[in-house]
N, C-alpha and C positions, 0 to 999 in steps of 0.2 A: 604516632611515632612507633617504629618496631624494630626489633632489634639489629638491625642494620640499613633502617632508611628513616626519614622523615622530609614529610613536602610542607611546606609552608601552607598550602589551602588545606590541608588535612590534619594537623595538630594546634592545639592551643599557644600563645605565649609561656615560655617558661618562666619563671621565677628565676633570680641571682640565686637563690639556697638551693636551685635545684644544678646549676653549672656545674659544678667540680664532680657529679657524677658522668654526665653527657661528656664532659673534655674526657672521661678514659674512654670514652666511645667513638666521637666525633671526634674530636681534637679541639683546639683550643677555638681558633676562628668559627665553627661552624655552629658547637654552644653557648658561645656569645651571641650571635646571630638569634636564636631561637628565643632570646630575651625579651625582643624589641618588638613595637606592634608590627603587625603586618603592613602594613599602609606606610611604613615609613623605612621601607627596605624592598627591593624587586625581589618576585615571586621566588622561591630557592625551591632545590631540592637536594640533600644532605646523606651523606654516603658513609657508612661505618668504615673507618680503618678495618673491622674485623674483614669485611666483603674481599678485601686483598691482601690479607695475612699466607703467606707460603706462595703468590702467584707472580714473584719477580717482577712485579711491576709490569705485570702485564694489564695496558689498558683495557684489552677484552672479556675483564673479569666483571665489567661494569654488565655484560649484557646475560648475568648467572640472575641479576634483578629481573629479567623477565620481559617479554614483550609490553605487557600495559605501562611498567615503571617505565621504559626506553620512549613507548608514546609519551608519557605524562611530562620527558625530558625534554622531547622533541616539541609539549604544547610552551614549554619557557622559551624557546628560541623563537616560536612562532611569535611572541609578544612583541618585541620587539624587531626580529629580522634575526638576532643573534645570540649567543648563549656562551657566558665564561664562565672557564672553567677555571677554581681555585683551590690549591690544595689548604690543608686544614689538620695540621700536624699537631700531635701527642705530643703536651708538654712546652708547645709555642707559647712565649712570651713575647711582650711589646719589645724586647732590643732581636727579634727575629723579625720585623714587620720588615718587608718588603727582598728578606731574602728568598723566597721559593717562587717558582714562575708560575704565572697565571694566563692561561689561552686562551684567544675566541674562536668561536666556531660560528661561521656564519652558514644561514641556515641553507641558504641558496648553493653551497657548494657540492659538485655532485659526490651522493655517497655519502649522507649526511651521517652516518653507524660508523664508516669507516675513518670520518674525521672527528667525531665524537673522542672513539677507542685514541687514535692517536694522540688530541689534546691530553685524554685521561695517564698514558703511558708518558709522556712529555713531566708531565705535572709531578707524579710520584716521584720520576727521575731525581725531579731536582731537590727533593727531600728524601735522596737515598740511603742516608745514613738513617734516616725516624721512620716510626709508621706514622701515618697520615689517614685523614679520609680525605670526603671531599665535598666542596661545597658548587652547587652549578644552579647560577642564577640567570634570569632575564637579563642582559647586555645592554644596561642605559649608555648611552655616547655621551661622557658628561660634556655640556660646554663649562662646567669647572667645577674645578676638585678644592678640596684642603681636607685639612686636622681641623679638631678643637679636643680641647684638651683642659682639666684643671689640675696639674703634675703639680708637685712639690715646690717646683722649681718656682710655678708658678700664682699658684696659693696658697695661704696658711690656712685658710678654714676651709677650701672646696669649693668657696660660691667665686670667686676667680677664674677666669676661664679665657685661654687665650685660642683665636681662630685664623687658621691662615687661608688663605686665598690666592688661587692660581688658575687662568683660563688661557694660559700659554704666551698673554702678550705683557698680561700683567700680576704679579707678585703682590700680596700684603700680608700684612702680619697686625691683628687688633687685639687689646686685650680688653675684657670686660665683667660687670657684675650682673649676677641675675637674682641675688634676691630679692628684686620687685618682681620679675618675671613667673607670672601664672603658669602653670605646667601646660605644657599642651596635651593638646584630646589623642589621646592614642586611637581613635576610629576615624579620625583623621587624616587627609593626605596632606604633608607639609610645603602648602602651597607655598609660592613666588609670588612677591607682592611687590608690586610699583613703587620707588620709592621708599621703601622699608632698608634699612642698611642691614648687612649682613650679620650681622653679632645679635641687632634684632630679632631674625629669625631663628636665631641659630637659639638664642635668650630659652625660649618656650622649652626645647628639646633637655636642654641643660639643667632645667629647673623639674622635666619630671625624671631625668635619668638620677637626679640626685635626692630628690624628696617622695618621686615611688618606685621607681627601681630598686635604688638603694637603701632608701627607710631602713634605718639601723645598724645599716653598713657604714661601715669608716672606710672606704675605697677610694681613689681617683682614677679619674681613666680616660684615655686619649682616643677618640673615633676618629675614620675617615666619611667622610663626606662628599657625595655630589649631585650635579645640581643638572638639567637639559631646562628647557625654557618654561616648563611648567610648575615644575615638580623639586624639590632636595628631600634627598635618601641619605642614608644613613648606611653603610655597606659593610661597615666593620666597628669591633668594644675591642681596646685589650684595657687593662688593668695594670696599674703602678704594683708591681711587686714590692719595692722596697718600703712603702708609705706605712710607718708604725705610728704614728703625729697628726695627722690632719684630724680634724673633726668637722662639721658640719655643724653650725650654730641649732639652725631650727630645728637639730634631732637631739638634742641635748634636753632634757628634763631636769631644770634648778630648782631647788627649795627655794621660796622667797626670804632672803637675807634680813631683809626690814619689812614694818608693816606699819604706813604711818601714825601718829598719834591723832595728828589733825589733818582733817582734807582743806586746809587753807592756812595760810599764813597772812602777815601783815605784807608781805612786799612778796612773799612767792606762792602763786594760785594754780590752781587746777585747769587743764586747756580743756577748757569747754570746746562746744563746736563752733564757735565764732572764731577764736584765740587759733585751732586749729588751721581752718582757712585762711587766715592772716599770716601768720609764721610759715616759712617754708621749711624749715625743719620739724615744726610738728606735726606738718603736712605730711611729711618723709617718712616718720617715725611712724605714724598712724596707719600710713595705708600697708605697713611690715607687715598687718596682721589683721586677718579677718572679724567680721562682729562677731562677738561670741567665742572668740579665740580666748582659751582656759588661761594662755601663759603671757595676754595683751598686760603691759606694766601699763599702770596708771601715768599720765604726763600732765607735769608742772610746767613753767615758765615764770619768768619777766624780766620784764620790759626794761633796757638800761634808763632808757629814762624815770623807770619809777624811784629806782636807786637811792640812797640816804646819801648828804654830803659827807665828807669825808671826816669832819669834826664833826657830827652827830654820836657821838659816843653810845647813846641810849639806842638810835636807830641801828646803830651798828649790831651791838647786841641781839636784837629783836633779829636781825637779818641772819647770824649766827643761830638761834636758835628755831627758824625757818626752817634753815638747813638739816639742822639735827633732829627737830621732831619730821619732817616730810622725806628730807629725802635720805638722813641715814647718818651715822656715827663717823663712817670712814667711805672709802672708796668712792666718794662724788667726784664724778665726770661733769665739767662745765663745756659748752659748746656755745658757740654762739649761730646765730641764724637771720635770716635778713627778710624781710616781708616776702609774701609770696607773690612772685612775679618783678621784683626788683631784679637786678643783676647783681648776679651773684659772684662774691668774691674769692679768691684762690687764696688758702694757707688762711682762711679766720681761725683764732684760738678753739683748743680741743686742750684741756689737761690732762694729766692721769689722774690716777684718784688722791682725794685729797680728803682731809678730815672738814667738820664743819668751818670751825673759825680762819682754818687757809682759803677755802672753799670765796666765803664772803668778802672775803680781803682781795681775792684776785679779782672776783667779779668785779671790784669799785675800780681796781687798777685797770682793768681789761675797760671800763668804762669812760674811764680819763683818757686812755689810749686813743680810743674811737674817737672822743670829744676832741682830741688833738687835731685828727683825721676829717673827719665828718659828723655830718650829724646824729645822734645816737638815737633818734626817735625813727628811725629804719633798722633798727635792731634788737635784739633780745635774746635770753638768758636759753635755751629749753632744759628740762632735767627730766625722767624719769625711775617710779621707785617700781619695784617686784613684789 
């Protein structure tokens, strides 16, 4: 990168810490762009706002770069047949997406310098009042576009993330979670997979824009996207200005609050790796975190059927103090969970936190409940402590 160009074959991925220097350079689109791996965005090549400061917007400032820059412009068009041109203005925020114009220039037209200059003059225009640079990339023809995006609007922690879809005949709009999703390999291209649904693909992108792009950022940010029969790109980042709130669970560093006294209780036991396979919540819970993960919480369970009757006063007790040496004095979370591979139910019990002796008392109740319903030897308890 130099101080008024940058080409995608010729500079490194930038870092998010290094953006708010490049946007007084670039503008806002065009160091966002420089974020992302290569592979997962068409070839660019990125034009300082300085290169057209005092030149009225005159397109033809673009060829003061030089005959090899102007080749190097003309090998992005050769890629695909075409090459757009997008401006990339000083100070651009996501509630500016889609007001400045963006040009193709196909490469086959005669005079390809002179319709170059034009797009470049066209583009500034329409960001007459800002300075801008510019951003000019290989021209994929999506067969479909969307957003995805994890805004305020649309999740409290960031791992929320809502994706729209448009290929002209049909419209959707999903929303989804991705923190089971593995970051994708940035030396990767973000292949089209058979059968994969779109939130899937899109899962991977989401989980490393948030876990290593971001690592330590508290940010949200809404991309566009698109997609031809092979291949989805990635073509634009802007960022939630206003998001002072959101945080990111797995970038959070807690103290552990409790540390149990016993690793067993009389009725609430340690999910071994059997217990694991069998439960599909401590299925769920498990695979959150890798082996060897510093901050994996230890998991308990059981079983509604192990349960003490309801006039066992003594078992009651013991179940109560379960509670309170394993999984904690206050804040227990009950949840319930259904074997792995049953069908699974909508709205099972989830409480907020509770002390030990409420803790025990719901569970018998949550017990009956089910007993009323169905049979409780398809269900059980999960807990874990930190």
């Amino acid at each position: 990168m130099i101080d008024e160009l940058a080409i995608s074959s010729g500079c490194e991925r930038s870092e998010w810490t290094d953006v708010a220097e490049l946007k007084s350079e670039f503008g806002t689109k065009a160091a966002t762009l420089t974020t992302l791996p290569r592979k997962w965005t068409p070839p660019f090549v990125l034009i300082s706002a300085k290169l057209f400061d005092g030149k009225n917007f005159d397109g033809r400032a673009i060829f003061d770069l030089g005959e090899e820059i102007i080749s190097n412009i003309r090998k992005l068009a050769e890629l695909t047949g075409t090459l757009i041109v997008r401006s990339s203005v000083i100070g651009e925020t996501i509630w500016d997406r889609g007001k400045y114009e963006s040009v193709i220039v196909d490469l086959k037209t005669a005079g390809f310098e002179n319709a170059l200059s034009t797009a470049v003059t066209r583009v500034l225009w329409s960001a007459s009042s800002r300075r801008a640079g510019l951003v000019l990339q290989s021209f994929v023809k999506p067969r479909a576009r969307g957003e995805f995006g994890n805004l305020l609007r649309v999740s409290k922690t960031r791992d929320q993330w809502e994706l729209t879809y448009d290929d002209g005949s049909t419209t959707t709009s999903v929303r989804f979670n991705t923190q089971r999703d593995q970051a994708a390999d940035p030396n990767s291209q973000l292949d089209i997979k058979a059968g994969v649904a779109q939130e899937r693909l899109i899962g991977p992108v989401c989980a490393w824009l948030n876990n290593e792009l971001l690592r330590g950022v508290s940010l949200r940010l809404s991309c566009e996207w698109i997609m031809d029969r092979q291949h989805l790109y990635v073509v634009q980042i802007d960022q939630e200005d206003e998001d002072f709130v959101g945080i990111n669970p797995f970038q959070l560093r807690v103290a552990p609050a409790h540390h149990p006294s016993v690793e067993e209780g009389r009725f609430i036991k340690p999910a071994s790796e059997a217990a694991i396979a069998e439960w599909d919540k401590l299925h769920v819970l498990s695979e959150l975190y890798d082996k060897g993960e510093p901050r994996k919480p230890t998991l308990f369970y059981v079983p509604l059927s192990k349960l003490p009757a309801n006039d066992d006063a003594n078992a009651f007790s013991q179940l109560v103090d379960d509670f309170r040496r394993i999984v904690g004095p206050d804040n227990i979370v009950i949840r319930t969970s259904v074997r792995a591979g049953e069908e699974k139910r909508v709205n099972l019990e989830r409480t907020e936190g509770l002390k030990p002796e409420q803790a025990a008392r719901r569970t018998l109740e949550l017990r009956d409940q089910l007993l009323r319903e169905t049979s409780i030897e398809q269900y059980a308890v999960p807990s874990r402590s930190w």
